[in-house]
C-alpha atoms as a printed R data frame, in Angstrom:
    type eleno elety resid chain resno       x       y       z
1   ATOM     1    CA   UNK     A     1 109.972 108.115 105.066
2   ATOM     2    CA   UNK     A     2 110.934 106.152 108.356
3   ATOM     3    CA   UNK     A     3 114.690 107.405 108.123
4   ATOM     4    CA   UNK     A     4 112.760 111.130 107.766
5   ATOM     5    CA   UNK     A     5 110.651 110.577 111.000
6   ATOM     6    CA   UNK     A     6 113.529 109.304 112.718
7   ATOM     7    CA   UNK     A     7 115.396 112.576 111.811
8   ATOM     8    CA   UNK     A     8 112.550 115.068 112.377
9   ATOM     9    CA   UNK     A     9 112.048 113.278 116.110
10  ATOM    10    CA   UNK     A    10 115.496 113.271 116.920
11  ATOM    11    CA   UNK     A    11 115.866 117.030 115.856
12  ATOM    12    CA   UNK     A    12 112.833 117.790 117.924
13  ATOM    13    CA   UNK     A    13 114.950 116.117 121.285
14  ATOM    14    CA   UNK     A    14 117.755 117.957 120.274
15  ATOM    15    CA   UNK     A    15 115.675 120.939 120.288
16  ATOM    16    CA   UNK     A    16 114.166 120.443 123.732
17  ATOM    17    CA   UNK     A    17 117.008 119.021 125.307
18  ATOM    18    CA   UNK     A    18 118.736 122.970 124.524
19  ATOM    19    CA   UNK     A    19 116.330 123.859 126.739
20  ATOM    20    CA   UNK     A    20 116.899 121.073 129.579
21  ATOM    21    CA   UNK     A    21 119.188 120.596 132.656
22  ATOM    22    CA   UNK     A    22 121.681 117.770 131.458
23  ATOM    23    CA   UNK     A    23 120.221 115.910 134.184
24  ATOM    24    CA   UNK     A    24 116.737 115.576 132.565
25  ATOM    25    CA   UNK     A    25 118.127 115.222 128.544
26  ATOM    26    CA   UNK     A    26 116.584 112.816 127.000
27  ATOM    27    CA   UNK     A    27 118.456 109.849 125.325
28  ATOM    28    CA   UNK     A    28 117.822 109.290 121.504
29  ATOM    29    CA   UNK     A    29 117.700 105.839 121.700
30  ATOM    30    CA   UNK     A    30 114.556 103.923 120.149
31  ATOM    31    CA   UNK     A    31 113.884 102.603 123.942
32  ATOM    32    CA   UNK     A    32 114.047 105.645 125.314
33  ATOM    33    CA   UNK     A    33 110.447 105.493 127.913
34  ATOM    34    CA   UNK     A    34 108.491 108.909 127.245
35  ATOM    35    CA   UNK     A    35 106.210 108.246 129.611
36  ATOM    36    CA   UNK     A    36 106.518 105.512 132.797
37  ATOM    37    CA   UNK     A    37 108.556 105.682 135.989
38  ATOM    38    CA   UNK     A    38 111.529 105.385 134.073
39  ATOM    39    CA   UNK     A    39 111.205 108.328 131.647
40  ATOM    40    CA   UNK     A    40 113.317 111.346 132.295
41  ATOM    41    CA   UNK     A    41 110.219 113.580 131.276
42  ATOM    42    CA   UNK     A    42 107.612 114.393 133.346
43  ATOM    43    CA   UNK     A    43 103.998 115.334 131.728
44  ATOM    44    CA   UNK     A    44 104.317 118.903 130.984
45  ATOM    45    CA   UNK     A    45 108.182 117.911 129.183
46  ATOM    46    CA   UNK     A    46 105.918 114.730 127.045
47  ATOM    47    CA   UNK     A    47 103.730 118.169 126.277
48  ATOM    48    CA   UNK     A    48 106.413 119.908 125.110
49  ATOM    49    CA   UNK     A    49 108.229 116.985 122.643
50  ATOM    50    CA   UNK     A    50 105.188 116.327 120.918
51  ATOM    51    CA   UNK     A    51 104.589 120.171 120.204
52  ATOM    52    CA   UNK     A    52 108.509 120.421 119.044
53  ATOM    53    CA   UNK     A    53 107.425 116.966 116.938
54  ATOM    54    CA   UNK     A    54 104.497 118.933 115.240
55  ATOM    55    CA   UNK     A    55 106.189 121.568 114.218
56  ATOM    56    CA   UNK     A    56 109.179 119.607 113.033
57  ATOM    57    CA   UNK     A    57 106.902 117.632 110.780
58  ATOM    58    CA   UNK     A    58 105.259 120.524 109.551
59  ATOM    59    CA   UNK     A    59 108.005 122.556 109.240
60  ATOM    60    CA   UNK     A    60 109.575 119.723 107.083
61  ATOM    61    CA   UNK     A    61 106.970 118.007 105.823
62  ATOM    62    CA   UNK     A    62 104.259 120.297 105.393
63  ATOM    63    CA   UNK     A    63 101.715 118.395 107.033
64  ATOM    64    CA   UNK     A    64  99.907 119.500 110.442
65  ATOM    65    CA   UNK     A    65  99.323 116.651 112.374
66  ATOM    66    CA   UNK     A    66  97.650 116.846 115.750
67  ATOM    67    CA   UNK     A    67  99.890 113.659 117.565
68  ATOM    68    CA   UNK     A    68  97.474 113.869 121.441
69  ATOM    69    CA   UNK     A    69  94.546 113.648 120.188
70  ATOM    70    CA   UNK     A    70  91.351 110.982 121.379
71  ATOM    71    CA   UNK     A    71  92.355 108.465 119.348
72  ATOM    72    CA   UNK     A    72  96.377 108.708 120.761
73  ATOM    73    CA   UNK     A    73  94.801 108.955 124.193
74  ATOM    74    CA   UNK     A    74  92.384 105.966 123.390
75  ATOM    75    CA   UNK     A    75  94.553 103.160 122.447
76  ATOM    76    CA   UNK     A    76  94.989 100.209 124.624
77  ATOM    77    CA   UNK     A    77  98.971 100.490 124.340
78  ATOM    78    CA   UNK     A    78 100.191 104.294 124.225
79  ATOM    79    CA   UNK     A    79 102.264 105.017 121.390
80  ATOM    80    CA   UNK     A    80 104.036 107.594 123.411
81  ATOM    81    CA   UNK     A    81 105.932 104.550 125.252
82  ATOM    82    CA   UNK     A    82 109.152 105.210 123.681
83  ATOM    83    CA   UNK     A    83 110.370 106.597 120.968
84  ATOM    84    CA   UNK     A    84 109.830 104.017 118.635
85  ATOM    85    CA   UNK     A    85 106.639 103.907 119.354
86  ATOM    86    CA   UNK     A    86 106.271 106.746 118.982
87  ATOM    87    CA   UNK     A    87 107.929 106.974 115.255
88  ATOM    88    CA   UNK     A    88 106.066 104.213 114.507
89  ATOM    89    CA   UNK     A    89 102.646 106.306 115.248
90  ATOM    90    CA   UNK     A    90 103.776 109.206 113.589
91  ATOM    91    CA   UNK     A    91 104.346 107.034 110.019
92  ATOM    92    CA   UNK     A    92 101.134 105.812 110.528
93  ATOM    93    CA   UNK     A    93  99.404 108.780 110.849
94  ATOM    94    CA   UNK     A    94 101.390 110.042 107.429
95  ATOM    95    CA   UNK     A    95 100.744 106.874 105.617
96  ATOM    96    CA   UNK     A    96  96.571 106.936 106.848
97  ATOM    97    CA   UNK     A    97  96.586 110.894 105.389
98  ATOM    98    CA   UNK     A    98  98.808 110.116 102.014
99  ATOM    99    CA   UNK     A    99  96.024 106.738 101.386
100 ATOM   100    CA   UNK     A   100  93.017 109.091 102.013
């Protein structure tokens, strides 16, 4: 499933960065900062990754999964640092709904 996220993110950057001036594509590398001074996105581009995530995941997957919500937002270290972090929240999220 991690090799799956991986894909499904990556194809959501590739998506958005269609869509970008070269000078503001984003890099698919794990440490790629989503957020920070160093992140080529600014907040409304962060918006529009994790929408193009969503629908990736339920186009693929079939699962709707709502990736800013409260508890995203409420977590002492953001898991939309990079995107490994952000991979990493997005298999946790599919692991918590497949247990329950």
């Amino acid at each position: 499933m991690e090799e799956k996220v991986k894909t499904l993110v990556l194809d959501a950057i590739t998506d958005l960065n269609a869509e970008l001036p070269e000078n503001q594509h984003i890099s698919a590398e794990n440490e790629t900062p989503l957020i920070g001074r160093s992140a080529s996105l600014d907040s409304l581009g962060l918006v529009r990754l994790i929408v193009a995530v969503e629908e990736q995941i339920q186009d693929n997957l079939g699962v709707r999964l709502t990736l800013a919500d409260e508890r995203a937002m409420s977590q002492s270290s953001s898991p939309f640092r990079t995107l490994q972090t952000l991979q990493a929240y997005i298999l946790q999220l599919l692991s918590e709904r497949n247990d329950g």
